[in-house]
C-alpha positions in Angstrom: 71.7 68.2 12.0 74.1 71.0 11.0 72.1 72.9 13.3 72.9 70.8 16.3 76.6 71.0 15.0 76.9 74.7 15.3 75.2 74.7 19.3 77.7 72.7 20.1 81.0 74.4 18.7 79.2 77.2 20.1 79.3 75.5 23.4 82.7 74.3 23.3 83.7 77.7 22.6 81.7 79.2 24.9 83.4 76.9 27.6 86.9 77.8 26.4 86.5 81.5 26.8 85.1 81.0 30.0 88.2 78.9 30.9 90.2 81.4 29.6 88.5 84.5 31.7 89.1 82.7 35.0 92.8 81.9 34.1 93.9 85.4 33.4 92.3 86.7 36.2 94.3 84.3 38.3 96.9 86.9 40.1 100.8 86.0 39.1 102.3 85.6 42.6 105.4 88.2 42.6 108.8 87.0 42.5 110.7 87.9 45.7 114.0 87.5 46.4 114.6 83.9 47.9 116.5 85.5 51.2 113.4 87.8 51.6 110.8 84.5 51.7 112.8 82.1 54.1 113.4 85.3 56.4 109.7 85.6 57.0 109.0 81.6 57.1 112.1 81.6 59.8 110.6 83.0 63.5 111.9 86.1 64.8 114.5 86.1 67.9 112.3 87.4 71.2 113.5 90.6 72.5 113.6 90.2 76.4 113.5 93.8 78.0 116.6 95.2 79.9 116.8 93.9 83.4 117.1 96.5 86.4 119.7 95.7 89.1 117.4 94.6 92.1 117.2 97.2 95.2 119.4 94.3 97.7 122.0 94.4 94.5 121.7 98.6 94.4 122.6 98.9 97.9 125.8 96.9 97.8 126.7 98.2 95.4 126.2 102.1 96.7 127.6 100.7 100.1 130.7 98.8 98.9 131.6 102.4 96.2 130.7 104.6 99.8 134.4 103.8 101.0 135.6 104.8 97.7 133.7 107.5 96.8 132.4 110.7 98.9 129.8 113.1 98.5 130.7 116.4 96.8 131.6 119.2 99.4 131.6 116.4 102.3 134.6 116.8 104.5 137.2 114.1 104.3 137.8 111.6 107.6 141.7 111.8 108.1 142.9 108.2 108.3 144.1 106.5 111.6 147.8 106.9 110.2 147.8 110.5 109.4 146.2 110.7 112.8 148.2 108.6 114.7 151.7 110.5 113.2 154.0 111.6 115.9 156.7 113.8 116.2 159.6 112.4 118.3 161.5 114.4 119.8 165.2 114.6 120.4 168.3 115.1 123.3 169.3 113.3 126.1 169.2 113.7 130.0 173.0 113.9 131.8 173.2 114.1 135.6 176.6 114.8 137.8 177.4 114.2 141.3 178.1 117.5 143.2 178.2 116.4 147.2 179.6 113.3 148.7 179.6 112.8 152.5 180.5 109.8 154.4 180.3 108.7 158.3 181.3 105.7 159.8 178.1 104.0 161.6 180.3 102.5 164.1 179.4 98.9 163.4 182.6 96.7 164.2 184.4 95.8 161.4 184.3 92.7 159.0 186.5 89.8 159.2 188.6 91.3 156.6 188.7 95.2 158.0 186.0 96.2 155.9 183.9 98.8 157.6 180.1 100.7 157.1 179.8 104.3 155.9 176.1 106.1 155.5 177.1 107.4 152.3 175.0 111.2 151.7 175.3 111.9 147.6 173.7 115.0 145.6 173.6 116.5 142.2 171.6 117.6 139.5 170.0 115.9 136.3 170.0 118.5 133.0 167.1 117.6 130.7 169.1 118.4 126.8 166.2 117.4 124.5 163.5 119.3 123.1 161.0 117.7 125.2 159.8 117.2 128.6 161.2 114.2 130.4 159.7 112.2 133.4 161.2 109.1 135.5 164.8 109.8 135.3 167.4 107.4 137.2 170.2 108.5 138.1 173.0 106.1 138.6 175.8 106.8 141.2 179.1 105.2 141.6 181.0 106.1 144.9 184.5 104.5 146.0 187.5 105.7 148.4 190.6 105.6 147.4 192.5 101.9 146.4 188.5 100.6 146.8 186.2 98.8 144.6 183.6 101.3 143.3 179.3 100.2 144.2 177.1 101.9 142.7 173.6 102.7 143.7 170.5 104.5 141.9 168.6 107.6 142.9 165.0 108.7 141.4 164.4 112.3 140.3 160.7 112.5 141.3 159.6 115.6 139.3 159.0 116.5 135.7 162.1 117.9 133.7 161.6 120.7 131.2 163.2 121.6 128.2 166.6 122.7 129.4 165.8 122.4 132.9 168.2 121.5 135.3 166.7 119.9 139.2 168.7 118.8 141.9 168.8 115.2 143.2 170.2 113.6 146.6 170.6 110.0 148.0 171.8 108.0 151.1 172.9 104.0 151.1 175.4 102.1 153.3 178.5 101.5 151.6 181.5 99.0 152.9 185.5 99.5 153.0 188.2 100.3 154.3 188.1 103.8 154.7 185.0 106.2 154.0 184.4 107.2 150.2 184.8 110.5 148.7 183.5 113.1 146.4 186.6 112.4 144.2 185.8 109.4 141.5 182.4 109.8 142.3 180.2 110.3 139.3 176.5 110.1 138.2 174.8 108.7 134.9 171.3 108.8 133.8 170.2 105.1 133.1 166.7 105.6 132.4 164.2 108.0 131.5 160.7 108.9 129.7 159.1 111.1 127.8 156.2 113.4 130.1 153.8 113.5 126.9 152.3 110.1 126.5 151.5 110.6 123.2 155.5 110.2 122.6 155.9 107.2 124.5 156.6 105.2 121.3 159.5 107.6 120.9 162.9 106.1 121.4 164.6 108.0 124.2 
C-alpha cells in the first residue's frame, strides 16, 4: 500500500516538472513600443514612380519656349518694327513764276467786254528738303490789273533732288478785260511726294 502511495506522488511530481519544463521554455514575447506594433499592423502608403512628361507634351512645350528662347550663338531675327523704322525726312518744295505772256485769241468779246488771252507762264520749283521729291504741283495765279485773279496748276514731270532747282512752264485760256501780266503773278507748290517709296508714310 505505502508502496503504491509513493508511485504515485512520484507521478504527480513527475507530471509537475514536466509542466514546469515546457512553461519556461515558452519564449516571453518582447515588449515593443505600442507606436512601433500598430505601425506594422497599419499598410504602408504605395509609392507610384515619377511620371515623365509625354513626347506630344515635350514638344509643346520646346515649341511654345522656341519664341522665347534661342539657341546659344544663333543669330537674332530683327523684329518687323525695328525693320520697318523709317527715317523721314525734312524741307519743303517752293516754286516762283518767272515769265508771263499773254495774246488775245481774237474771239469776240463777252456780253460784258470780257475777252480770251492764251496765257504762256514759266518758272522753277526748288526742292529745300533733305530728300528727293517727285509729283510736284505747282499752282499759278495770273490776273491784269483791276481783275479777278484764276488760277491754274502746272505738273513738274521730273524727279527733284536735294537742293535742286528745275524749270516748269504752262499755257491756259484766261478771260478779262485786258491781257494779264507778269506783275501779281505768283506760283505755290500744292502738292508733292517723296521719290523713295520707302518714305511714303512720311508727312510731306
Amino acid at each position: 500500500m505505502r508502496r503504491l502511495a509513493a508511485i504515485g506522488v512520484f507521478l504527480a511530481l513527475g507530471s509537475a516538472c514536466s509542466t514546469t519544463s515546457r512553461t519556461i521554455a515558452t519564449p516571453i514575447p518582447s515588449l515593443e513600443p505600442i507606436s512601433d506594433f500598430f505601425a506594422r499592423l497599419s499598410p504602408r502608403p504605395s509609392v507610384s514612380p515619377p511620371t515623365s512628361p509625354s513626347p506630344s507634351a515635350a514638344a509643346q512645350s520646346a515649341s511654345g519656349n522656341s519664341a522665347a528662347t534661342s539657341r546659344p550663338g544663333a543669330p537674332r531675327a530683327s523684329s518687323p518694327a525695328a525693320s520697318s523704322r523709317v527715317s523721314c525726312p525734312s524741307g519743303r518744295v517752293t516754286a516762283e513764276v518767272t515769265d508771263v505772256s499773254a495774246s488775245d485769241t481774237g474771239d469776240p468779246p463777252s456780253s460784258n467786254g470780257d475777252r480770251r488771252y492764251d496765257v504762256s507762264v514759266s518758272g522753277t520749283a526748288t526742292n529745300g528738303a533733305n530728300a528727293s521729291v517727285r509729283g510736284v504741283t505747282v499752282s499759278v495765279s495770273v490776273h491784269a490789273n483791276n481783275e479777278r485773279a484764276t488760277s491754274y496748276d502746272v505738273s513738274v514731270p521730273q524727279t527733284i533732288g536735294p537742293g535742286q532747282t528745275v524749270g516748269w512752264s504752262g499755257r491756259f485760256r484766261y478771260r478779262g478785260r485786258s491781257a494779264p501780266q507778269g506783275e501779281g503773278s505768283y506760283a505755290s507748290v500744292s502738292g508733292w511726294s517723296w521719290a523713295n517709296a520707302a518714305q511714303s508714310s512720311c508727312p510731306v
